[in-house]
gemmi code that builds the backbone of each chain (N, CA, C; Angstrom):
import gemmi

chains = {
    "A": [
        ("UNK", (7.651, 37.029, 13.185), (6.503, 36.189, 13.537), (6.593, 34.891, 12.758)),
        ("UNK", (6.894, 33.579, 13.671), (7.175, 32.564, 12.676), (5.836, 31.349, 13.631)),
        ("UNK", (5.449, 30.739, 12.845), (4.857, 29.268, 13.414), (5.966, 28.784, 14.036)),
        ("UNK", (5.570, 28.291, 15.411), (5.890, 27.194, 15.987), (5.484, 25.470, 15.789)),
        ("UNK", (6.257, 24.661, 14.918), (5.606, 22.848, 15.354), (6.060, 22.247, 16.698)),
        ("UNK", (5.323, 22.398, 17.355), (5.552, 21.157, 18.918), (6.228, 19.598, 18.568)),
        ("UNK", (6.210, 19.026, 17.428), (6.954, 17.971, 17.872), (8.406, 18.156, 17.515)),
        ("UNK", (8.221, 19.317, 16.086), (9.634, 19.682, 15.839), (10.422, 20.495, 16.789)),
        ("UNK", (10.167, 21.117, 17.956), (10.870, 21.697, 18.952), (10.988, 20.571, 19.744)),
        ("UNK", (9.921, 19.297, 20.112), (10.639, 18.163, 20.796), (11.644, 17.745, 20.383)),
        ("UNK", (11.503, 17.538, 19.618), (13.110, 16.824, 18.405), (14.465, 16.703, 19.020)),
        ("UNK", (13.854, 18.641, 19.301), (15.344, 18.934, 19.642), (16.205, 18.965, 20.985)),
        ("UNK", (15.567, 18.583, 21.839), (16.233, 18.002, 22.952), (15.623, 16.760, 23.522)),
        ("UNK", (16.258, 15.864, 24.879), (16.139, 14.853, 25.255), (16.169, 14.688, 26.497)),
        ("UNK", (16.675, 15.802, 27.437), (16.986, 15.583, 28.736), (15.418, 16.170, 29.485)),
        ("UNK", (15.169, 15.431, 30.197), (13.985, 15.573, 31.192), (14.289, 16.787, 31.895)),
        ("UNK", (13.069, 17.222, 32.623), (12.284, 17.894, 33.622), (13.899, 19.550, 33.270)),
        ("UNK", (13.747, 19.718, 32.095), (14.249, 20.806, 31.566), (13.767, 21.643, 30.441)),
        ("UNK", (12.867, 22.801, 31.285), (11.620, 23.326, 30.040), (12.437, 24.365, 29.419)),
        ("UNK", (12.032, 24.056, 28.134), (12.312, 25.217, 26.975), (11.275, 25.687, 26.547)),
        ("UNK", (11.938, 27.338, 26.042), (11.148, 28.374, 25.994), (10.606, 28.357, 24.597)),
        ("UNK", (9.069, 28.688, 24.410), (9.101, 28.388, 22.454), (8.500, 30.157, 22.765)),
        ("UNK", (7.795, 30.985, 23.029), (7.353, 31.951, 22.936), (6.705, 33.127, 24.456)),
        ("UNK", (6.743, 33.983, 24.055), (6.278, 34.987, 24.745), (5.375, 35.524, 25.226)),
        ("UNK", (4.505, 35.985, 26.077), (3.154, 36.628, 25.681), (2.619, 37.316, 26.549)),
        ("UNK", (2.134, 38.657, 26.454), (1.624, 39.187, 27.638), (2.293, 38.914, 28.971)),
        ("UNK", (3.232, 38.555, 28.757), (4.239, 38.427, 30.114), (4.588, 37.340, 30.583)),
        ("UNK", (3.763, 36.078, 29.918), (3.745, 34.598, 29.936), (4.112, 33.875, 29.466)),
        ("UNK", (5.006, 32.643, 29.528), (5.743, 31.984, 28.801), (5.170, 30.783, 28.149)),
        ("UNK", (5.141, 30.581, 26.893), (4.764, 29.298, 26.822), (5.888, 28.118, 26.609)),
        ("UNK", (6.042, 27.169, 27.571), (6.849, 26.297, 27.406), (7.219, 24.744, 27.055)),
        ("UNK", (7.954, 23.742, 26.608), (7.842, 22.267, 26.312), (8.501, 22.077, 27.502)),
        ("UNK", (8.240, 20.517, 27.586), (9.144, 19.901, 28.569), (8.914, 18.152, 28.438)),
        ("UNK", (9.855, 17.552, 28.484), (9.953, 16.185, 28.821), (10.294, 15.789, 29.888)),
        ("UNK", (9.057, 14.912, 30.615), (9.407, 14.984, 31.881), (9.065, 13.016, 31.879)),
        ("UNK", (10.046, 12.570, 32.738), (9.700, 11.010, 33.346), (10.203, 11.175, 34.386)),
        ("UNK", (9.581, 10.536, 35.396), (10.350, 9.854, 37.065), (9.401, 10.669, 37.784)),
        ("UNK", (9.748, 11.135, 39.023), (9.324, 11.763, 40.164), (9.973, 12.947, 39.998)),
        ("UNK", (9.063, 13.981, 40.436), (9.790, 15.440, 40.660), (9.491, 15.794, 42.011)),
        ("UNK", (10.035, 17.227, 42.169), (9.919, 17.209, 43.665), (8.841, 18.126, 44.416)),
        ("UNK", (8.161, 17.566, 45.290), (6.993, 18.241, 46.067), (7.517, 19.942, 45.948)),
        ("UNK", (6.203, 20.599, 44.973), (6.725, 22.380, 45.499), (5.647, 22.957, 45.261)),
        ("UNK", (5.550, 24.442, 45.518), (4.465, 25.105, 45.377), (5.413, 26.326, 44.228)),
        ("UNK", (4.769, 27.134, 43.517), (4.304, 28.263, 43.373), (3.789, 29.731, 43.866)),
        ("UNK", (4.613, 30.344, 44.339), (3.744, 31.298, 44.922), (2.865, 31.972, 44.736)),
        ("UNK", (3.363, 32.866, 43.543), (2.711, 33.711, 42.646), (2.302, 33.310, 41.416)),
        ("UNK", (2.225, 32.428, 41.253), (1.813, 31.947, 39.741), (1.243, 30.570, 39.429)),
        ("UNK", (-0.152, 30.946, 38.759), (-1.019, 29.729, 38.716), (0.279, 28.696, 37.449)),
        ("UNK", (-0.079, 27.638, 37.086), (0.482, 26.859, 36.233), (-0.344, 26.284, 35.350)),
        ("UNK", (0.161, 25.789, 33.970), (-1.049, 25.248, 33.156), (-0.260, 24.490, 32.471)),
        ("UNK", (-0.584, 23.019, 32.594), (0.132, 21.271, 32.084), (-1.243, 20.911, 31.014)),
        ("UNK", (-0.408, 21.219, 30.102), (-1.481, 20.476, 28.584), (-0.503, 18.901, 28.312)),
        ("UNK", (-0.716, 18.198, 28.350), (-0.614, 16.673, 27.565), (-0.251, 16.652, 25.884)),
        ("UNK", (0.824, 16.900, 25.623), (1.091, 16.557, 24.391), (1.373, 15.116, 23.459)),
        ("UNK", (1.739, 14.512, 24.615), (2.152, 12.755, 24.597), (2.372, 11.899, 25.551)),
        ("UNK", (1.615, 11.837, 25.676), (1.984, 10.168, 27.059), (0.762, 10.895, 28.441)),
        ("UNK", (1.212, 10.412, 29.639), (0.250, 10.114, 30.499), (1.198, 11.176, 31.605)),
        ("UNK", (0.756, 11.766, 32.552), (1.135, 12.663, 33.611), (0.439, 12.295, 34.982)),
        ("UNK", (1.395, 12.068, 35.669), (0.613, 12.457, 36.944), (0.412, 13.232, 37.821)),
        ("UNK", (-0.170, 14.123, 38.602), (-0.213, 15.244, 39.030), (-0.133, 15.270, 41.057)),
        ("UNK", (0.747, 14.683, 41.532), (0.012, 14.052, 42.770), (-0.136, 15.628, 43.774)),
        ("UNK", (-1.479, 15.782, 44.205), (-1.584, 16.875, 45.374), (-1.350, 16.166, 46.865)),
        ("UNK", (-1.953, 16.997, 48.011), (-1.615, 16.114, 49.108), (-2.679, 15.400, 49.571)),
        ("UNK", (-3.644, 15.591, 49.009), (-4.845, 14.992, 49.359), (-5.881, 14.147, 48.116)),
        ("UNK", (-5.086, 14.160, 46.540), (-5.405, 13.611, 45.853), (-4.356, 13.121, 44.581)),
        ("UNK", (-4.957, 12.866, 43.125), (-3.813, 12.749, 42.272), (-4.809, 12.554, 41.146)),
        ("UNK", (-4.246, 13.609, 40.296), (-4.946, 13.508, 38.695), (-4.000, 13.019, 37.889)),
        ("UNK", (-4.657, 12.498, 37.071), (-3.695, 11.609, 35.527), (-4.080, 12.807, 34.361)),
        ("UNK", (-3.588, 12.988, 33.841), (-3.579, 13.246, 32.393), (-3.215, 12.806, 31.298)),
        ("UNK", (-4.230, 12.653, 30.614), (-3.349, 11.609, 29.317), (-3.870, 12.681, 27.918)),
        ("UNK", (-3.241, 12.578, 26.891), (-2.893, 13.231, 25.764), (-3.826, 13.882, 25.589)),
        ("UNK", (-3.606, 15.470, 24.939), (-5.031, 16.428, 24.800), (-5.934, 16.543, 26.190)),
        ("UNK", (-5.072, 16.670, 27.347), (-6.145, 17.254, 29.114), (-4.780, 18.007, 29.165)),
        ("UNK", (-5.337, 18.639, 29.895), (-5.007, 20.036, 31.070), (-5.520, 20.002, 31.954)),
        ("UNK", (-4.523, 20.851, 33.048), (-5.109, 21.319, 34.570), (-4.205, 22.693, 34.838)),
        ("UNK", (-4.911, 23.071, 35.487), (-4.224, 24.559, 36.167), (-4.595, 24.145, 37.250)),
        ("UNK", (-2.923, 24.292, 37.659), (-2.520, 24.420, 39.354), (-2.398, 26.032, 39.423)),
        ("UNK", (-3.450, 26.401, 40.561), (-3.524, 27.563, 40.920), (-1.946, 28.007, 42.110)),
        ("UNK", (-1.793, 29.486, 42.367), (-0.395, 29.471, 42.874), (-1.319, 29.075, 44.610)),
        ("UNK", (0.022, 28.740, 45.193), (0.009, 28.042, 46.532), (-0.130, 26.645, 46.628)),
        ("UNK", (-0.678, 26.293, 45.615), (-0.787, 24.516, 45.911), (0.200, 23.532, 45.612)),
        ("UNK", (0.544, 22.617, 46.724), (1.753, 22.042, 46.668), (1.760, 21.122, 45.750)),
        ("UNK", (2.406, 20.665, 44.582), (2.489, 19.409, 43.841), (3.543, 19.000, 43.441)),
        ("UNK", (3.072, 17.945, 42.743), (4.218, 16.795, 42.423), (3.927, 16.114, 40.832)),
        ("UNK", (4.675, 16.929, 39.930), (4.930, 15.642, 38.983), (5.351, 14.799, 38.652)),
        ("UNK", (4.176, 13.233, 38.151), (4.740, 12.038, 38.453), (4.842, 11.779, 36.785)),
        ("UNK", (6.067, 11.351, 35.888), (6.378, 10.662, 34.432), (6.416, 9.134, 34.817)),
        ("UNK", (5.658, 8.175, 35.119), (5.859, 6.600, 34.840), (6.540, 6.424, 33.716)),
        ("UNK", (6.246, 6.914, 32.752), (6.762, 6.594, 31.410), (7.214, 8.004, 30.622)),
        ("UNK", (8.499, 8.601, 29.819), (8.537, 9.736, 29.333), (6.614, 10.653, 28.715)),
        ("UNK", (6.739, 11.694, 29.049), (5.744, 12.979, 28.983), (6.264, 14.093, 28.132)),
        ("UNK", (5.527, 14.384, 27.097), (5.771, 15.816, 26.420), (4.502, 16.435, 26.913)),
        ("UNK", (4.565, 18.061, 27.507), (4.070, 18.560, 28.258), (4.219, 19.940, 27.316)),
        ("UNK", (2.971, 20.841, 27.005), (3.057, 22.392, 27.399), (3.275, 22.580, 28.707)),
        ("UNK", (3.464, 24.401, 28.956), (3.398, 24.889, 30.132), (3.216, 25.858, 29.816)),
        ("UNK", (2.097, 27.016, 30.300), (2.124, 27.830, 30.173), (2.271, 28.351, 31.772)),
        ("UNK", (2.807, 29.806, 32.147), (3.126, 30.536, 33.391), (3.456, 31.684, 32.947)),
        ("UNK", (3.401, 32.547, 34.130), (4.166, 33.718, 33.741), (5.938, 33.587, 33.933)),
        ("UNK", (6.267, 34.740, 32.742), (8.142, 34.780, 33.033), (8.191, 34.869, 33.960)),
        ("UNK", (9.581, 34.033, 34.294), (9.997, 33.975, 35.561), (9.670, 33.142, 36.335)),
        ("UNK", (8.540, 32.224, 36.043), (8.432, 31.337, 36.972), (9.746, 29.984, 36.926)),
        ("UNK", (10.076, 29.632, 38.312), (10.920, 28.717, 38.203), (10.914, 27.390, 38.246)),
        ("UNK", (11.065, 25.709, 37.707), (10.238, 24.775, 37.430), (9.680, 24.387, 38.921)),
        ("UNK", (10.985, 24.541, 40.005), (10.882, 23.805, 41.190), (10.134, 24.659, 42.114)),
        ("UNK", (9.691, 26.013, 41.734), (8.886, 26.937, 42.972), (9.689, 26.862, 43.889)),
        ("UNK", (9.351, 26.634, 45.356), (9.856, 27.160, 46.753), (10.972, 26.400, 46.827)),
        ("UNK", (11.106, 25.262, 45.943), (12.510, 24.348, 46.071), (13.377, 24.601, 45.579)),
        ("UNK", (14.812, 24.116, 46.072), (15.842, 24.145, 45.007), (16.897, 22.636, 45.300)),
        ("UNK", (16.783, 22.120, 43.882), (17.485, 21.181, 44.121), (18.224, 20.759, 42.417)),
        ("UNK", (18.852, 19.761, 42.210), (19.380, 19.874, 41.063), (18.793, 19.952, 39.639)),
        ("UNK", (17.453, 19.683, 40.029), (16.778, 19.917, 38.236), (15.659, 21.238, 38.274)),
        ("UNK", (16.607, 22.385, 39.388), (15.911, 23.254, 39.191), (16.315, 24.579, 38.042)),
        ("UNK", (15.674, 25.181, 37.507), (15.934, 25.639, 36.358), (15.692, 27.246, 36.876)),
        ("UNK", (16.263, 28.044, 36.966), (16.122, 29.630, 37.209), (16.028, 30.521, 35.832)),
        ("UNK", (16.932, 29.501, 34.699), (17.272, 30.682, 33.535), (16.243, 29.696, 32.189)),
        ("UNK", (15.642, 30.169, 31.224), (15.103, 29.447, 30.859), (15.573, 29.672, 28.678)),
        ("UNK", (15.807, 28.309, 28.609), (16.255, 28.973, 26.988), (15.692, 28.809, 25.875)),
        ("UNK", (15.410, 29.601, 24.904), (14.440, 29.759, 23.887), (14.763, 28.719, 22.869)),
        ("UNK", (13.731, 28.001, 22.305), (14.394, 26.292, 21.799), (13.883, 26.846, 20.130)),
    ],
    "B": [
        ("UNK", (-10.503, 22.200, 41.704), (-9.499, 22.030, 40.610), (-9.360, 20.420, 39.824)),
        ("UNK", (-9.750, 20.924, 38.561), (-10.480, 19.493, 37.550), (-9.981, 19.695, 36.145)),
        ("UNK", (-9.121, 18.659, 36.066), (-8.882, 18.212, 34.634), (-9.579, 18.713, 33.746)),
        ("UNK", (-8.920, 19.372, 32.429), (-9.984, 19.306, 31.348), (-9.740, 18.432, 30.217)),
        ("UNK", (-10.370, 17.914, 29.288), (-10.327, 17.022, 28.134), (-10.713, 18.029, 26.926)),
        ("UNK", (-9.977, 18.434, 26.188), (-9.835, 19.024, 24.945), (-11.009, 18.783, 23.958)),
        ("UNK", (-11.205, 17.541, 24.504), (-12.045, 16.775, 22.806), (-13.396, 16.706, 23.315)),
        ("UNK", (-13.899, 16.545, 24.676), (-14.973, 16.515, 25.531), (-15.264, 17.616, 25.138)),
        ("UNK", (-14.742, 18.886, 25.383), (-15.004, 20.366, 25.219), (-15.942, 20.530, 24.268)),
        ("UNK", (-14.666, 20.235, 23.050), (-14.897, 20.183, 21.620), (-16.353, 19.677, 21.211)),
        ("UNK", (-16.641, 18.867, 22.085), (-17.654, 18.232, 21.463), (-19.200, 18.819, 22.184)),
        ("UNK", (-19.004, 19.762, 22.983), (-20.571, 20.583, 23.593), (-20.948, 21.672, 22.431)),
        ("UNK", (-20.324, 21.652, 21.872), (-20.617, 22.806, 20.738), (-20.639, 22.744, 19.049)),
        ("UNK", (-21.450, 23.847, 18.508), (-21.217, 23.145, 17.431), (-20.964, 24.761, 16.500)),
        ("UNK", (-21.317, 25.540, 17.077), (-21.255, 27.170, 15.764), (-19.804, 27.056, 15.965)),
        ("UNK", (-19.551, 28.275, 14.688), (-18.481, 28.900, 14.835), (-17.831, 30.569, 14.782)),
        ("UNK", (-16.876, 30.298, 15.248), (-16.202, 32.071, 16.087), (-16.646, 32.257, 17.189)),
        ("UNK", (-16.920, 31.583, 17.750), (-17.704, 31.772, 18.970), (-16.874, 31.084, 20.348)),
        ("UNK", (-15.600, 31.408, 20.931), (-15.026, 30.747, 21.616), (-15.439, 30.262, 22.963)),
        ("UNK", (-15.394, 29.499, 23.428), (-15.802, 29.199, 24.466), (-14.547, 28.945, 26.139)),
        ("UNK", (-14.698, 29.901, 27.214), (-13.543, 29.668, 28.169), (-13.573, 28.056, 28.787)),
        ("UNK", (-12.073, 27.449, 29.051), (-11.553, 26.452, 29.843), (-11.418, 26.950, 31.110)),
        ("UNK", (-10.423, 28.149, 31.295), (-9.904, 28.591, 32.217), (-9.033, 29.351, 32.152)),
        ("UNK", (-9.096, 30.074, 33.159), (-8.261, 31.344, 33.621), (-6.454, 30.931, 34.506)),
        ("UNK", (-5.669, 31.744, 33.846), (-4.814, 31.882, 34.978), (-3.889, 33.306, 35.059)),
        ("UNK", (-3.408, 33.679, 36.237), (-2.417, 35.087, 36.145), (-3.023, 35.831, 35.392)),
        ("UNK", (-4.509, 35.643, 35.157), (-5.136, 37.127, 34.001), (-5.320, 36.734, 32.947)),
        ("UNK", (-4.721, 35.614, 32.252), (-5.157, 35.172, 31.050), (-6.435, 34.196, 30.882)),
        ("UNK", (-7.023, 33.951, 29.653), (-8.263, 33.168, 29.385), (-7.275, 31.897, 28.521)),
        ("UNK", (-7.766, 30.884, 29.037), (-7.764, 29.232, 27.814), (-8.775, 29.430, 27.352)),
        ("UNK", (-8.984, 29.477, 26.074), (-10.575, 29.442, 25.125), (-10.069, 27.887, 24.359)),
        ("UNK", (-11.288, 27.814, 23.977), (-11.073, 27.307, 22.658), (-12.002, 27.637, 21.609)),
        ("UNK", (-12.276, 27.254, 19.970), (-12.925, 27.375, 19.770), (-13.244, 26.414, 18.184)),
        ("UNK", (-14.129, 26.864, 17.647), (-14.284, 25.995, 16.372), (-14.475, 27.250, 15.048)),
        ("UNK", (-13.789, 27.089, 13.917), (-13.556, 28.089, 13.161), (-13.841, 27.599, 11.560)),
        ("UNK", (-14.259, 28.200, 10.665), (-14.967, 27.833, 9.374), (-15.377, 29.187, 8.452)),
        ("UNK", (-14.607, 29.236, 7.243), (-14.950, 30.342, 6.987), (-13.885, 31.413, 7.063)),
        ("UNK", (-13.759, 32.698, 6.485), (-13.201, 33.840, 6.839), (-13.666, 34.801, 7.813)),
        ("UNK", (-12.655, 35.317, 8.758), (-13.125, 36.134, 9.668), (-12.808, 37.282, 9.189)),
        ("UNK", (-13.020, 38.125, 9.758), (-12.469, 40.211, 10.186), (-11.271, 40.400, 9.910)),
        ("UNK", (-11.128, 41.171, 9.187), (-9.463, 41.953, 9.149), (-9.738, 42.882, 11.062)),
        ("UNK", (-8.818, 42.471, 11.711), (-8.571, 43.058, 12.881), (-7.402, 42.947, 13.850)),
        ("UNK", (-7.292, 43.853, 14.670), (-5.956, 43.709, 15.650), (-7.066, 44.229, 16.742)),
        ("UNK", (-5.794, 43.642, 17.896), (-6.114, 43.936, 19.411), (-5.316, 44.633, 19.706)),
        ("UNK", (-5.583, 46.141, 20.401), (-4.820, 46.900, 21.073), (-3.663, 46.804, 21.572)),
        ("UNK", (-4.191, 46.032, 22.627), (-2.884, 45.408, 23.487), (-2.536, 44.338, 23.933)),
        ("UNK", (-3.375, 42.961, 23.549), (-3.345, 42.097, 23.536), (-2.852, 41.159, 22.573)),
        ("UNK", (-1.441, 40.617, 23.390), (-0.860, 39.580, 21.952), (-2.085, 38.168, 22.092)),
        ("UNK", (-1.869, 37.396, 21.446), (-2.773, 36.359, 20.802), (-1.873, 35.158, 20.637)),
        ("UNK", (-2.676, 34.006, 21.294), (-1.712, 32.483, 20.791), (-2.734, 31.269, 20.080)),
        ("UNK", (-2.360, 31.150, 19.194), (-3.556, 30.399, 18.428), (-2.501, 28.726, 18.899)),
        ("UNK", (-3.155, 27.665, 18.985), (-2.707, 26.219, 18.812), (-3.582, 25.594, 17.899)),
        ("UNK", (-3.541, 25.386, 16.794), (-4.036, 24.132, 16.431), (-4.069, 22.481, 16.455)),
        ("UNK", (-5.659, 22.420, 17.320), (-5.408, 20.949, 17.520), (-6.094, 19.627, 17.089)),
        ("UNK", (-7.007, 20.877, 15.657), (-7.205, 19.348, 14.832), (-7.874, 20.480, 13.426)),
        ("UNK", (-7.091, 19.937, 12.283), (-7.359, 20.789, 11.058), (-6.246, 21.692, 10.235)),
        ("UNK", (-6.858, 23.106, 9.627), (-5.552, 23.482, 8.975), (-6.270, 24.806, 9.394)),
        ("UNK", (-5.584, 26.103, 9.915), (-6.050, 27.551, 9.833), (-4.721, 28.215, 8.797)),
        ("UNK", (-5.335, 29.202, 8.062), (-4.662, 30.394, 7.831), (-4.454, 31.274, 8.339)),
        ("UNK", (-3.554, 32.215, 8.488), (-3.750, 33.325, 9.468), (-2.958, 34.562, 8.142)),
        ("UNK", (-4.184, 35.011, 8.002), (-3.469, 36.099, 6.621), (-2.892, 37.522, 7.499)),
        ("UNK", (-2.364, 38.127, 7.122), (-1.293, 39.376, 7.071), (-1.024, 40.229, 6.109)),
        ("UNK", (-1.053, 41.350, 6.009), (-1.221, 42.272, 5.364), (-0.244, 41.821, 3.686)),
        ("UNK", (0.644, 41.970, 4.381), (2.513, 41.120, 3.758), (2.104, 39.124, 3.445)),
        ("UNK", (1.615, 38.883, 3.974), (2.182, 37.000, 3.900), (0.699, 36.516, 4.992)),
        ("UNK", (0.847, 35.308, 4.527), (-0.202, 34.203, 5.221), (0.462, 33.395, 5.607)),
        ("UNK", (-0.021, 32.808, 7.149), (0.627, 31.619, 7.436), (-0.011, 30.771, 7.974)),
        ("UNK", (0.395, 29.276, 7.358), (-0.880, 27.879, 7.417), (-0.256, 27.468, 8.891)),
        ("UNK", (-1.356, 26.757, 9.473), (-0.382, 26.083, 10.768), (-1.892, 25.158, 10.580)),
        ("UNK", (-0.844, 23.919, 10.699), (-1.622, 22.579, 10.688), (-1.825, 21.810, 12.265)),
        ("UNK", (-2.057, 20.907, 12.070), (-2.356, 20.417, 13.597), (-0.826, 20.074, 14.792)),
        ("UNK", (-1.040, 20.941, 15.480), (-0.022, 20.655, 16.450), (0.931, 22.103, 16.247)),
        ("UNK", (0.556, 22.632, 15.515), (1.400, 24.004, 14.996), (0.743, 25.345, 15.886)),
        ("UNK", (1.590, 26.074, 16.464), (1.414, 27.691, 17.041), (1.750, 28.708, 16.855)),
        ("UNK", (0.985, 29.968, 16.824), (1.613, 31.240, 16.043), (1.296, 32.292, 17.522)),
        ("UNK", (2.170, 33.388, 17.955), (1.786, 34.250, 18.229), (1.662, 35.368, 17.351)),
        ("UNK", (0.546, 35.724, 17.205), (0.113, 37.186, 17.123), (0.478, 38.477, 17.875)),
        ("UNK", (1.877, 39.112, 17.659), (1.670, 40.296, 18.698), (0.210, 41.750, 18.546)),
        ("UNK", (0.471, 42.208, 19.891), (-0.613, 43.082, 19.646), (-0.280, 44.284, 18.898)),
        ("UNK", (-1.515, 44.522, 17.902), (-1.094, 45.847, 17.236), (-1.287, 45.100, 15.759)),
        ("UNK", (-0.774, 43.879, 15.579), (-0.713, 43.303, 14.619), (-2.096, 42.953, 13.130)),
        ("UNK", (-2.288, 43.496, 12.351), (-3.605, 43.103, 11.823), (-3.725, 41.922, 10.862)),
        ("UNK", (-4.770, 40.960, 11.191), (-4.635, 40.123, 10.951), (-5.907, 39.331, 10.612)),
        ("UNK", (-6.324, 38.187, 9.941), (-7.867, 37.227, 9.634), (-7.453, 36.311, 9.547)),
        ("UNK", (-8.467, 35.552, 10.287), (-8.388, 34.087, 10.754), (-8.984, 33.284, 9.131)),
        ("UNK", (-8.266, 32.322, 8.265), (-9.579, 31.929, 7.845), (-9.245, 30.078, 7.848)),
        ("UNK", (-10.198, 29.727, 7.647), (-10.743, 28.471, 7.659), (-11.010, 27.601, 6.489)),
        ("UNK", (-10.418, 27.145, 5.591), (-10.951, 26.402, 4.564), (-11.811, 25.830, 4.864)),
        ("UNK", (-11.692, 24.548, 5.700), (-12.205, 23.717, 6.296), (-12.874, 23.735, 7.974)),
        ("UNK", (-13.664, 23.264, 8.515), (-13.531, 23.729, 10.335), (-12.049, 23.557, 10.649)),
        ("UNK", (-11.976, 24.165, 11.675), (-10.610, 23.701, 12.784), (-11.086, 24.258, 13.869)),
        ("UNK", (-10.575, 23.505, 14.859), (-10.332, 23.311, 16.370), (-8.987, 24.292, 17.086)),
        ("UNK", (-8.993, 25.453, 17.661), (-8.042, 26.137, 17.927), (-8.429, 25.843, 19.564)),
        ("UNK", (-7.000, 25.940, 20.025), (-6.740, 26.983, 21.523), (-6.571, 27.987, 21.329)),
        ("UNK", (-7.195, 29.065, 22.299), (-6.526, 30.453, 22.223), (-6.014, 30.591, 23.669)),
        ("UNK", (-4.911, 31.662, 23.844), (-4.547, 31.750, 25.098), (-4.223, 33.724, 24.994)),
        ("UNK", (-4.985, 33.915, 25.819), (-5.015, 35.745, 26.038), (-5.391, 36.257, 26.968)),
        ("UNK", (-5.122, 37.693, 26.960), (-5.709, 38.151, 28.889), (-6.966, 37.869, 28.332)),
        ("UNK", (-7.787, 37.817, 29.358), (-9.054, 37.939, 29.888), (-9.507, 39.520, 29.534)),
        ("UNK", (-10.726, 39.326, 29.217), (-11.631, 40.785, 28.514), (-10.930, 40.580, 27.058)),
        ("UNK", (-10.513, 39.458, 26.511), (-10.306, 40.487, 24.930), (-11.245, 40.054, 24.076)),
        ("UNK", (-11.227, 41.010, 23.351), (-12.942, 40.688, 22.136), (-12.354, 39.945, 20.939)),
        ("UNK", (-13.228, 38.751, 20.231), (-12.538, 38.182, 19.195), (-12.345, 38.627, 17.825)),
        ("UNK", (-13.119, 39.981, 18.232), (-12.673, 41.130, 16.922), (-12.036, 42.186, 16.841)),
        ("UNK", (-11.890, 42.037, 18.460), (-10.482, 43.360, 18.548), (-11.018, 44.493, 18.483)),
        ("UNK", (-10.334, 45.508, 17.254), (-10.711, 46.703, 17.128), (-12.021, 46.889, 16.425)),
        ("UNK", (-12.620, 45.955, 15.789), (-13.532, 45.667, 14.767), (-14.985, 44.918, 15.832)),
        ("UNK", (-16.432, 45.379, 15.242), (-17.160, 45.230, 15.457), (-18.704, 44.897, 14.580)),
        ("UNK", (-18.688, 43.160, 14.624), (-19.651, 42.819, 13.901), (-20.612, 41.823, 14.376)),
        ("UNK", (-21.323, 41.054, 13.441), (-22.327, 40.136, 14.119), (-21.968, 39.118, 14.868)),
        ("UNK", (-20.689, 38.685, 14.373), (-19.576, 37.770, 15.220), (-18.779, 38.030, 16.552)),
        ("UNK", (-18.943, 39.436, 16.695), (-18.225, 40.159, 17.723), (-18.303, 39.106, 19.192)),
        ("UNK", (-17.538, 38.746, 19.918), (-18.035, 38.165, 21.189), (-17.579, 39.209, 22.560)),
        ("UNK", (-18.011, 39.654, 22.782), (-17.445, 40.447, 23.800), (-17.694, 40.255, 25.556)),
        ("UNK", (-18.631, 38.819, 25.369), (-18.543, 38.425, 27.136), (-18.466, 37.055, 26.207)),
        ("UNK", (-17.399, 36.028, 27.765), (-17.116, 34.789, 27.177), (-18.136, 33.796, 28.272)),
        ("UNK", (-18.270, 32.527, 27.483), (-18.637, 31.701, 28.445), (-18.336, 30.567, 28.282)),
        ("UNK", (-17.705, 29.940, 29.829), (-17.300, 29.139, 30.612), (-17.691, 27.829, 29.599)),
        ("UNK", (-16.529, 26.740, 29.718), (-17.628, 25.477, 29.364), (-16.979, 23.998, 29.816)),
    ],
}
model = gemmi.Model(1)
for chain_id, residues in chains.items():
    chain = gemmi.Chain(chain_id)
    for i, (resn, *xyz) in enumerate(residues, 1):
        res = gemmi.Residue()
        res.name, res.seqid = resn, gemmi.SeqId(i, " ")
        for name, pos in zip(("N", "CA", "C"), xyz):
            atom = gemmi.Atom()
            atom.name, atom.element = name, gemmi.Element(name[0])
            atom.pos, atom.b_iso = gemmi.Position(*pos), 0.0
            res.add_atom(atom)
        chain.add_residue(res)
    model.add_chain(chain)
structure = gemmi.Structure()
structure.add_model(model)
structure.setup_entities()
């Protein structure tokens, strides 16, 4: 049982929209991620999602609206709803989900992540 | 489905041990709460535990060792584990756990919370 620091696990990597694993829980992962640019429209099937704001600004675009988040907000995307994360500018992001969820949901394209590694 | 602001939260309340829910997902509760003081020597059955600190200093004592986590710092608690929250000072935690767990676990006192509410 050790403390986790969030900026000291940022530290340690640099490449975007590639989440690392910091812990476990009840079946749920909690994860970092640096994300900038456009990602790609997907859903979730089975699994709600939860984007906490650690640094910088997020955008969240749905199909019928678009939330910002800026440092210290959250939202839970419930499973089925299609979205899109938007980085204007680099984003340090929690995530919490259950294991196994995959970043891109119903998509697959090159920054999709299936295996996920403990940072 | 609505953004939350951490510090907005933070700021409807003022006791402490007394967590208050963000939101639910896959079965788990987002609490947060405000903490001051020493709590309960206690464990949860079966429920592991994720504390975040996001403004202040908590202890988290252990039978064996204590461990400080300052702002931006996270510990899981597995379940089974016995353990007291304490507080030099207030602090501002996230908690993240299934849903139904009591904030005293196996232990039962004036602090006990055993239905949560929404905020």
């Amino acid at each position: 049982m050790e403390k986790i620091n969030l900026q000291e696990k940022f530290g340690k990597f640099s490449d975007h929209w590639h989440p690392r694993l910091l812990g476990e829980l009840n079946g749920q992962h909690v994860k970092i991620a640096k994300l900038q640019g456009e990602f790609v429209w997907h859903h979730h099937e089975e699994e709600d999602e939860l984007f906490l704001v650690i640094e910088g600004t997020l955008e969240i675009a749905f199909k019928d609206k678009s939330i910002r988040l800026e440092e210290g907000e959250m939202l839970i995307v419930p499973k089925g709803v299609v979205h899109k994360p938007i980085a204007h500018k680099e984003v340090k992001v929690l995530l919490f989900e259950p294991a196994g969820t995959v970043n891109t949901g119903d998509q697959t394209e090159e920054r999709t992540r299936d295996r996920i590694e403990k940072i």
